[in-house]
C-alpha beads as a LAMMPS data file, in Angstrom:
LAMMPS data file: protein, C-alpha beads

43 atoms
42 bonds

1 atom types
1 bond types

-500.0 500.0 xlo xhi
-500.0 500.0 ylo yhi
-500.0 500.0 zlo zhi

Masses

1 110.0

Atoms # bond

1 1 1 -170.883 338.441 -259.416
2 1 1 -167.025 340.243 -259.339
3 1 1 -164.713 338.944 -261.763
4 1 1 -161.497 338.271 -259.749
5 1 1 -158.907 341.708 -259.520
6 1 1 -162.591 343.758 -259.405
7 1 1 -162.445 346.322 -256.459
8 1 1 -165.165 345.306 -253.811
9 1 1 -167.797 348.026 -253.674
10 1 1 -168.213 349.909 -250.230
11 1 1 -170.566 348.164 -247.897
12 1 1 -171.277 348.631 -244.049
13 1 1 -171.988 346.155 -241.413
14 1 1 -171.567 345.374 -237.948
15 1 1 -169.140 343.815 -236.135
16 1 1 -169.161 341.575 -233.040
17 1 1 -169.313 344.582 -230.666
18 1 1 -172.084 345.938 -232.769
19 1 1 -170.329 349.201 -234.654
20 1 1 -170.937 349.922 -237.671
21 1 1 -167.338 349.108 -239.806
22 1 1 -167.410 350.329 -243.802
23 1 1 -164.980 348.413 -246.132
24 1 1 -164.048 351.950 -246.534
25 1 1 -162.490 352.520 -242.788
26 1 1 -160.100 349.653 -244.020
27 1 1 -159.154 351.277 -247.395
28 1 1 -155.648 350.195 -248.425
29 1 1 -154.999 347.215 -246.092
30 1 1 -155.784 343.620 -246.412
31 1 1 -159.065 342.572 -245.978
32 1 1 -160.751 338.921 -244.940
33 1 1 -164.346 338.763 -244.784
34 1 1 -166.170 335.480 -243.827
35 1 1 -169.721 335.080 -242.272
36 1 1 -171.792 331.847 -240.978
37 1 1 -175.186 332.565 -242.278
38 1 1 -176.701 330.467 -239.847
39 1 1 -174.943 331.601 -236.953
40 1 1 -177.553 333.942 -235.527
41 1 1 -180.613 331.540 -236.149
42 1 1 -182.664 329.087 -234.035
43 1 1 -181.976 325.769 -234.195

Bonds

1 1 1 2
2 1 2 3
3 1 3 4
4 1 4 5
5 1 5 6
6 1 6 7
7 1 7 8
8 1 8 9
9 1 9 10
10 1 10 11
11 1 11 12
12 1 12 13
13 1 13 14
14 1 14 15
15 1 15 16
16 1 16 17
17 1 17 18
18 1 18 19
19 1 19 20
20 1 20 21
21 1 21 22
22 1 22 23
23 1 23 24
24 1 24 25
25 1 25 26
26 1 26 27
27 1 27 28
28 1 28 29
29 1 29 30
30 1 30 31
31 1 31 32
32 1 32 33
33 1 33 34
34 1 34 35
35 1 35 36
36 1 36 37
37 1 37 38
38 1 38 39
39 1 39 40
40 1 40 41
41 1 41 42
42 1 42 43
């Protein structure tokens, strides 16, 4: 777990077109991330 005001370490994922997208290719803008972990599942 961060504490709050702790940097986010680089990560890399995919975005809805499929690229790859590294928290780094955003480096010194504002950043939201959210995800719905049950989006992509039966049911």
């Amino acid at each position: 777990m961060l504490e709050p005001g702790t940097p986010a370490p680089d990560f890399s994922v995919s975005d809805q077109d499929g690229l790859v997208v590294t928290l780094d290719d955003f480096r010194g803008h504002w950043v939201a991330l959210w995800w719905y972990p049950i989006a992509s599942t039966p049911g």
